[in-house]
N, C-alpha and C positions, 0 to 999 in steps of 0.2 A: 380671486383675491390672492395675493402675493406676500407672504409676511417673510420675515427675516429673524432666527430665533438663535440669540447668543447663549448657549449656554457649554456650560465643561463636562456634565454630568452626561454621558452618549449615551448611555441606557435610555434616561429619562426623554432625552431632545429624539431618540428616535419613536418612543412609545408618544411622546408628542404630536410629532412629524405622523405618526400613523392617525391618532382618532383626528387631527386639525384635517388629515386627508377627505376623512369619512364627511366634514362640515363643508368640500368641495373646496379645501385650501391647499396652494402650494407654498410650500416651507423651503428654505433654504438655511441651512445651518452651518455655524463655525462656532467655535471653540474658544477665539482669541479677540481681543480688543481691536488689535493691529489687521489683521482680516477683516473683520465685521465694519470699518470704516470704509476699507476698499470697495466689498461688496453694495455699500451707500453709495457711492461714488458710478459704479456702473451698473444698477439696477433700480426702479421704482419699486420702490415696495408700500405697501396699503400701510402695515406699522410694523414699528419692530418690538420683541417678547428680548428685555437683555435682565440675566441673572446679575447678582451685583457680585460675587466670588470666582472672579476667574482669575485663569495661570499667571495672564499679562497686568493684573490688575484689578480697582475697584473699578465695577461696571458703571458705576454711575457719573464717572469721567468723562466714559462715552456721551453723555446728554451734550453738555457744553460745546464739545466737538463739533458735534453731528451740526449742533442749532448754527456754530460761527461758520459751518461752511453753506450755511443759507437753507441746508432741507429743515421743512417741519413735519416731517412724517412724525404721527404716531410713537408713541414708545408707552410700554406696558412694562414696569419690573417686578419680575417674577421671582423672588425669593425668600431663605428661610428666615433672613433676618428684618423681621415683621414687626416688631416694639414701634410703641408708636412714634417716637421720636425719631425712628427711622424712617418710617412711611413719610413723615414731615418734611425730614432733610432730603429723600427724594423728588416730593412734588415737588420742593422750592428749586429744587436745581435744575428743572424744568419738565422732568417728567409728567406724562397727560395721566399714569393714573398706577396702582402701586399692588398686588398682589401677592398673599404670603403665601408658602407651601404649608401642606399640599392644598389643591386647589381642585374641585370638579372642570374638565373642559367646558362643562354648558356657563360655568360662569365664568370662563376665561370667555368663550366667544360671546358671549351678551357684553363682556367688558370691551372687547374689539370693537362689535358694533356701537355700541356706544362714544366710542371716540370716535369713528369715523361719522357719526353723525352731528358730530359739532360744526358749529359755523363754521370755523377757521379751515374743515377740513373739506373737501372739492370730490369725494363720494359721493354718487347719484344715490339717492333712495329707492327711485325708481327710473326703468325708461321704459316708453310705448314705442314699440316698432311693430307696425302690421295692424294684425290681430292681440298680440302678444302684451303684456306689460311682465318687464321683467326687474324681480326688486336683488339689486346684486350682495347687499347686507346678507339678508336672510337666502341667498341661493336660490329662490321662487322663479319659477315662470307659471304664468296663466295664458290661455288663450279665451278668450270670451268669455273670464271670469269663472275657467276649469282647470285646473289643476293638469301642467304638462310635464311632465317627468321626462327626463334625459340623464342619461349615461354622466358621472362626471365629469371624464374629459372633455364630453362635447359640449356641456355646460358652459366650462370654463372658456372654450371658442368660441362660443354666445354669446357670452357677454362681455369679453372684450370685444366682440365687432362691430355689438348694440352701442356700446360706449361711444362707440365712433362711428356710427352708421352715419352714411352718405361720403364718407370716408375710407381712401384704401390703406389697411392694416398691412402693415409687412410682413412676412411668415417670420422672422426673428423677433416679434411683440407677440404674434400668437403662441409662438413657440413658448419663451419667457412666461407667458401668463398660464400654462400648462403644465410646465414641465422644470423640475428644482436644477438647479444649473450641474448637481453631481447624477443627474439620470441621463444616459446614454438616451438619444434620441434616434431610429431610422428615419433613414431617408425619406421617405414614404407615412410617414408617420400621423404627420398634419395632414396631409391630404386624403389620408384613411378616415379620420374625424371627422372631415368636414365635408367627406363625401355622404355618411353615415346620417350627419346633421342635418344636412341634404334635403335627403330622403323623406327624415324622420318632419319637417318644416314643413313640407309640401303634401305628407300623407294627409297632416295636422291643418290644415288650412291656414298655415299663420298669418301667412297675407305680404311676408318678405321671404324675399331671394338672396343668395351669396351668391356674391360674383366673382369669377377669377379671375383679377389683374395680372397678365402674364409677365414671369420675367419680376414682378413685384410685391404680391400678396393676393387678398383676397376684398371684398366689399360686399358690404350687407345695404341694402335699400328696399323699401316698399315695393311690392308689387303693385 
């Protein structure tokens, strides 16, 4: 899972950006109104956390924007200005859902999953690959209804490839779904993962293979 989180307070967006880590998320952070549109522009993101008190502006400007250029991602506003006529004039302006500070992150991520489990929103609950069902919400994998544990990065390459299994992923979507666009990435990096994944898939019996498309990405199918 991919989120996009606007805020000006760097302390806070980075002690964020750390436990949202630990829940198996990649965060991408800016500061500005003017950035954080761009960033919509060339990245999918699962939803986006926007503060309403930033340098360039009321954060809640952002909504209107984001909806006229056709994405409906998610958007969660995270701030201290909580009265309830506030919360009001944010849902109506199109916000999916309205949080004041401070906040526990277990209820900042139950409020995630929760909007991506809305109709309108195209979030798997679950997918079966193999032996496997993997629920990408809650970060779960089971294989024959046992609890399979992996590393979070290789999670994260999991389940973008289950998403799209029978399907070849490009190393710049796996990439993306790993890794925040300000983390230096090696060369070698993905391929470290997924060789790890590998291993760990086939020790497991999962019952699928990843394939490498050369020259292109990777592909996850049934064994």
């Amino acid at each position: 899972m991919r989120l996009l989180l606007i805020e000006d307070e760097k302390e806070l967006a980075a002690a964020l950006a750390v436990a949202l880590a630990k829940h198996g998320i990649v965060t991408d952070h800016t500061t500005h109104l003017a950035d954080a549109f761009e960033l919509t522009l060339q990245n999918d993101y699962d939803a986006i956390l926007l503060d309403r008190r930033l340098p360039d502006g009321e954060g809640l400007t952002f909504v209107p924007k984001l909806r006229r250029s056709g994405r409906d991602t998610p958007i969660i506003v995270l701030t201290a200005r909580n009265e309830p006529l506030e919360r009001v004039e944010g849902l109506d302006i199109g916000a999916d859902d309205y949080l004041g500070k401070p906040f526990l992150v277990e209820e900042l991520m139950a409020r995630v999953r929760a909007v991506l489990r809305r109709p309108t929103n195209l979030a798997e609950t679950e997918i079966v690959a193999g032996r496997m069902v993997i629920n990408p919400l809650h970060l779960n994998v089971a294989i024959d209804s046992t609890q399979f544990d992996l590393p979070r990065r290789e999670l994260l390459v999991l389940i973008a490839l289950a998403k799209r299994k029978n399907k070849t992923v490009r190393r710049s979507t796996l990439e993306e779904a790993v890794y925040n666009y300000e983390e230096e990435i090696q060369s070698n990096a993905l391929d470290a993962h997924i060789s790890r994944l590998r291993k760990r898939l086939a020790d497991a019996g999962s019952g699928v293979a990843i394939h490498n498309i050369r020259g292109v990405g990777y592909l996850l199918k049934d064994e």
